[in-house]
C-alpha atoms as one frame of an Amber mdcrd trajectory, in Angstrom:
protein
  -5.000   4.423  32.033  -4.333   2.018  29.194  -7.060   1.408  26.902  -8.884
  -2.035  26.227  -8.678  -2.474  22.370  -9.284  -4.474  19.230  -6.708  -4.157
  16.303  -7.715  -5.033  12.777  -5.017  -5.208  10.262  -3.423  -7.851   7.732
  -0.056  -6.730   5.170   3.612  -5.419   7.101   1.921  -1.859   6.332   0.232
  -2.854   9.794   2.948  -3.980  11.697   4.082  -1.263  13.041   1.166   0.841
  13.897   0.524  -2.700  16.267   4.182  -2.862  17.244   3.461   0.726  18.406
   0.291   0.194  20.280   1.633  -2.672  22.541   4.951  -1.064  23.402   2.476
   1.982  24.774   0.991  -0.383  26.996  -2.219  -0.611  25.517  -4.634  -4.211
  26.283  -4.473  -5.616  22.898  -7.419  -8.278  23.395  -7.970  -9.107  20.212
  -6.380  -9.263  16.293  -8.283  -9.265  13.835  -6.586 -10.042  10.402  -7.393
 -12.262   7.544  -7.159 -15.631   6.989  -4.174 -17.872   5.856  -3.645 -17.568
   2.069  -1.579 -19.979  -0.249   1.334 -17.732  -1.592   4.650 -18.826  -3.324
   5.565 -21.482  -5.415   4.573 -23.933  -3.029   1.180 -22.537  -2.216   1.701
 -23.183   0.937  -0.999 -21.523   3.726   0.761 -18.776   4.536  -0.585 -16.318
   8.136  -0.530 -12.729   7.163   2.386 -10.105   8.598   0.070  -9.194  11.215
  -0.962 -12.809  12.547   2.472 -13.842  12.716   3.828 -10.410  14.660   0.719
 -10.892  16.712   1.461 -14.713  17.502   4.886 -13.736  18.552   3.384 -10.987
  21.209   0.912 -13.619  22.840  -2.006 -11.593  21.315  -5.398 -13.738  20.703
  -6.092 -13.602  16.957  -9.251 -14.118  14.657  -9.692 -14.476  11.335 -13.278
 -14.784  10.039 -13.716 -14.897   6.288 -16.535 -11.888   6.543 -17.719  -9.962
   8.939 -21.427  -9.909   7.262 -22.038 -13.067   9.608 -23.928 -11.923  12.777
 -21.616 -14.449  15.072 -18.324 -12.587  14.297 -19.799  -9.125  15.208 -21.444
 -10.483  18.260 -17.850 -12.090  19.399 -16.861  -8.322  18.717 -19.450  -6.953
  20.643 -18.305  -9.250  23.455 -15.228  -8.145  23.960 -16.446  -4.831  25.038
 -13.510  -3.039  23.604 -13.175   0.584  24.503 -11.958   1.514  20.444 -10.659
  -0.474  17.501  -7.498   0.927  15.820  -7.704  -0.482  11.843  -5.241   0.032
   9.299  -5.183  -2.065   6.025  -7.669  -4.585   7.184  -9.038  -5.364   4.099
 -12.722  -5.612   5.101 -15.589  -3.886   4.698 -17.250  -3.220   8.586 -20.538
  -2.946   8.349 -22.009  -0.286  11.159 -22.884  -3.154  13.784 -19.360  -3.702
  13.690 -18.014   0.007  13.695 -20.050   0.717  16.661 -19.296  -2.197  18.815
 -16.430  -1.007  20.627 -17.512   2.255  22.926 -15.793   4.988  20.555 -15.825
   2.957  17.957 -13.268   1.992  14.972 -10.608   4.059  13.848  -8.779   3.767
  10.626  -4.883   4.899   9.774  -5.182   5.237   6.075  -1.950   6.028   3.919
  -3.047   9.397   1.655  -4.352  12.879   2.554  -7.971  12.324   2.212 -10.348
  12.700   0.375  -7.727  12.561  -2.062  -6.622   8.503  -3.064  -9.599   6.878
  -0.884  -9.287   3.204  -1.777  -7.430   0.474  -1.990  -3.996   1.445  -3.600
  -3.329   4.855  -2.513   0.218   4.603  -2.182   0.394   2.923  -5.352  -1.983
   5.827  -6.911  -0.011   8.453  -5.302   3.304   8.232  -6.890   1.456   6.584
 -10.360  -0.035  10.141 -10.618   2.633  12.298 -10.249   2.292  13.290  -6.909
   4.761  15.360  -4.663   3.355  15.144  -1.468   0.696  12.334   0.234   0.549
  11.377   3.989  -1.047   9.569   6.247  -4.432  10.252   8.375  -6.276   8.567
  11.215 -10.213   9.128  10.661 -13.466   7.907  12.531 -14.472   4.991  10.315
 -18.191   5.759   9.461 -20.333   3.884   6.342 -18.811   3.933   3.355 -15.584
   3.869   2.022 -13.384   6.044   3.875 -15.573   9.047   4.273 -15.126   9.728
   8.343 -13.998  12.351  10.119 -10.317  13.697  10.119  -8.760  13.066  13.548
  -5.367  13.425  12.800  -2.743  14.106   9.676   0.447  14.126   9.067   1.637
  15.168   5.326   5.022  13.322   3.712   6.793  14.182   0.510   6.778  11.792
  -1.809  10.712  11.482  -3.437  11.716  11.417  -6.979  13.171   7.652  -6.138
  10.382   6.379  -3.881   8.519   3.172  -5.267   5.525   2.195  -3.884   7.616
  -0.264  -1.151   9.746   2.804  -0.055   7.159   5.344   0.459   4.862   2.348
   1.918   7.529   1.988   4.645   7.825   5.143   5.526   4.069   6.065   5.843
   3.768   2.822   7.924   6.314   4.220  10.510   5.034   7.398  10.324   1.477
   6.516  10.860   2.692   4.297  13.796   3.906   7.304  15.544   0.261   8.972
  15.233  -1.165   6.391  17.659   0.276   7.294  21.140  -1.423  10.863  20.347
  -5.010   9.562  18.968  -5.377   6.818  22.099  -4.493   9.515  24.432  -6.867
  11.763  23.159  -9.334   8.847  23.531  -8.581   7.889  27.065  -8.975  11.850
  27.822 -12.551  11.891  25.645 -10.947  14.770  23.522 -10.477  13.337  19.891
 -11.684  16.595  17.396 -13.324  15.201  14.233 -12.426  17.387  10.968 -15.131
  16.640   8.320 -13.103  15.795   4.968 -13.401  19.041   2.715 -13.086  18.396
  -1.576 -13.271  16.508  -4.068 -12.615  13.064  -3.720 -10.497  10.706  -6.117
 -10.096   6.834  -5.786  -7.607   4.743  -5.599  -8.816   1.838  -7.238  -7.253
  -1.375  -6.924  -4.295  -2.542  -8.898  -4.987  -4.441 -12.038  -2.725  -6.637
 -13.411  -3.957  -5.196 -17.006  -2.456  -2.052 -15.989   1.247  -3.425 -15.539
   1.962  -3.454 -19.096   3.856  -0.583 -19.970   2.658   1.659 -22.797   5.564
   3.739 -24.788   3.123   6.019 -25.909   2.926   7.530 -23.250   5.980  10.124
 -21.744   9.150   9.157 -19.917   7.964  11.006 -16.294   4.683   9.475 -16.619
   6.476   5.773 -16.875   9.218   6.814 -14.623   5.897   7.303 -12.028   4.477
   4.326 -13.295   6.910   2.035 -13.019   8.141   3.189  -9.392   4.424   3.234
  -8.518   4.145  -0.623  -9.454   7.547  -1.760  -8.162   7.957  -3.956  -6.376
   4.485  -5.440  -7.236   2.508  -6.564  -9.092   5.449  -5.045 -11.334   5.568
  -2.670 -15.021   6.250  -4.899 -17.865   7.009  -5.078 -21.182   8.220  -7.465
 -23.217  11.795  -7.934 -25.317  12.184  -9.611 -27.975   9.146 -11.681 -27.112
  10.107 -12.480 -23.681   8.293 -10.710 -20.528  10.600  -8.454 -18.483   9.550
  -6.281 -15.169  11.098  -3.112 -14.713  11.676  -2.457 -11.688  13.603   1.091
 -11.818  13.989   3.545 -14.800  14.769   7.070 -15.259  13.956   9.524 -18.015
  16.462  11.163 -20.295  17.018  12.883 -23.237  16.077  11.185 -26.858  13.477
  10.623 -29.227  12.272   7.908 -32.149   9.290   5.704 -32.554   7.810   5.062
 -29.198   9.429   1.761 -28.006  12.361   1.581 -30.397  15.793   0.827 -28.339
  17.993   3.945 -28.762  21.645   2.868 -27.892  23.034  -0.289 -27.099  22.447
   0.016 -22.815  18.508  -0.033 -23.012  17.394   3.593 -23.810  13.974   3.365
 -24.909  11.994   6.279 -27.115   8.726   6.797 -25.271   5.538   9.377 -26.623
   7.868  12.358 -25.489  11.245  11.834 -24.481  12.799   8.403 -23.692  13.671
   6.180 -20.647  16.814   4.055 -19.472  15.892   0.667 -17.486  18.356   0.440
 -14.981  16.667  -2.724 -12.798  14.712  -5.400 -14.934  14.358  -8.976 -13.688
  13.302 -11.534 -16.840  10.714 -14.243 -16.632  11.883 -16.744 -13.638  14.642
 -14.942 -12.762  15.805 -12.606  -9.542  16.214  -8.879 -10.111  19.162  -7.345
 -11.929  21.255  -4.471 -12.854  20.694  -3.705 -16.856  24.514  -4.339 -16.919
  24.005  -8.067 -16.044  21.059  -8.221 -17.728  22.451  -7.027 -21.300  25.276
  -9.454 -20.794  23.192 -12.113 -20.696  19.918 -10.606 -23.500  21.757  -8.359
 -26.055  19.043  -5.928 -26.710  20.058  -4.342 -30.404  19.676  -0.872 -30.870
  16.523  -0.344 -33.040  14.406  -2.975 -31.830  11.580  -2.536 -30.991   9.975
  -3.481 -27.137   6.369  -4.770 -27.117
């Protein structure tokens, strides 16, 4: 019997977990996402990922500012939902909230908890070196993301993937988990795991962080910069001039960390040295280092800021 249920979710990582849900038949009666935001040149008010697939599907959707306001929860509590299915909301719940619906909220969250609770634990995940992450659905509980286990699924994390590849691939993956958690709801059988460990963070991205630092080794920027790309971006800057890097790979060499090696952008980093292969200048669209160099000559012993 399909279930009556509230989705809460905002960026394309929630897509298709919702995608998923409807095309299992599922009652959708309400989306909750957040509100319009000015993005792009234009600042223009802009519906999130989310609002817009749920527009297209004839789904009702709200998008209050906070749910600390008694009025939004009691709308919630209205609906009589049977569960709410979360992922990337991007709002705290207080408990009112997580135990409106009758078996209350639960979050998809892209890691293998309690490893990278957070914000940014895609982004945190490959930054750190990791091999392996996943994705997990968990019964949302007070504080931040400390419920139950329901269900897991581990992924590898590839030598290539940026945070937008592996991001995509968790996102379909964790769609897939759905069907098997709602079921298990409909049939009263879900089987909470307490987490087990010690827990690290995934704090939120900071734009401080983007700047790229040559002391450091060529694998650790190499899992920097894919961690970053596409945004908010690594950066340094050549010959005065601010440059994102969008894809790099480590290689044999050594000199002064930051000094240009060769004459096709190898760069000497705290222990080996690094090639940028994709770099996109100031105001300008991506590009190969090829194009790049033919336009910005980058001499070999300069030195990148």
């Amino acid at each position: 019997m399909p279930l009556n249920l509230v989705f809460m979710g905002t960026p394309d990582f929630a897509v298709p977990s919702l995608a998923e849900i409807v095309a299992n038949g599922h009652n959708v009666l309400r989306v909750y996402t957040q509100p319009p935001r000015k993005s792009g040149r234009g600042q223009k008010l802009t519906k999130s990922p989310v609002h817009q697939f749920a527009e297209i599907m004839g789904i009702p959707v709200e998008t209050p500012e906070s749910f600390r306001k008694p009025s939004v929860i009691d709308a919630l509590e209205a609906l009589d939902a049977d569960v709410a299915c979360v992922v990337a909301y991007g709002q705290i719940l207080p408990q009112r909230a997580l135990d409106a619906p009758k078996d209350g909220c639960l979050n998809l969250h892209g890691s293998l908890l309690p490893r990278w609770r957070g914000a940014a634990p895609v982004q945190r995940a490959i930054m750190a070196g990791d091999t392996q992450t996943g994705v997990q659905i968990m019964q949302m509980a007070k504080g931040l993301d400390t419920g139950d286990i329901l269900l897991s699924e581990t992924v590898d994390i590839r030598p290539t993937d940026t945070a937008a590849s592996l991001s995509n691939r968790l996102a379909q993956t964790g769609a897939e988990m759905w069907p098997r958690i709602l079921g298990a709801v409909e049939r009263g059988a879900l089987t909470p795991t307490p987490q087990a460990g010690d827990p690290t963070y995934a704090h939120k991205i900071d734009k401080a962080e983007s700047r790229i630092d040559w002391s450091r080794s060529a694998d650790e920027l190499d899992c920097h910069i894919r961690g970053l790309a596409p945004f908010p971006g690594a950066w340094c800057e050549i010959d005065g001039k601010r440059v994102k890097v969008h894809l790099a790979t480590p290689e044999n060499g050594s000199g002064a960390p930051g000094t240009v090696l060769d004459d096709n952008l190898l760069i000497a980093c705290g222990k080996s040295a690094l090639r940028l292969l994709q770099v996109q200048p100031a105001g300008k669209p991506k590009m190969d280092a090829e194009a790049f160099l033919k336009g910005t000559p980058v001499a070999k012993a300069l030195v990148l800021l």
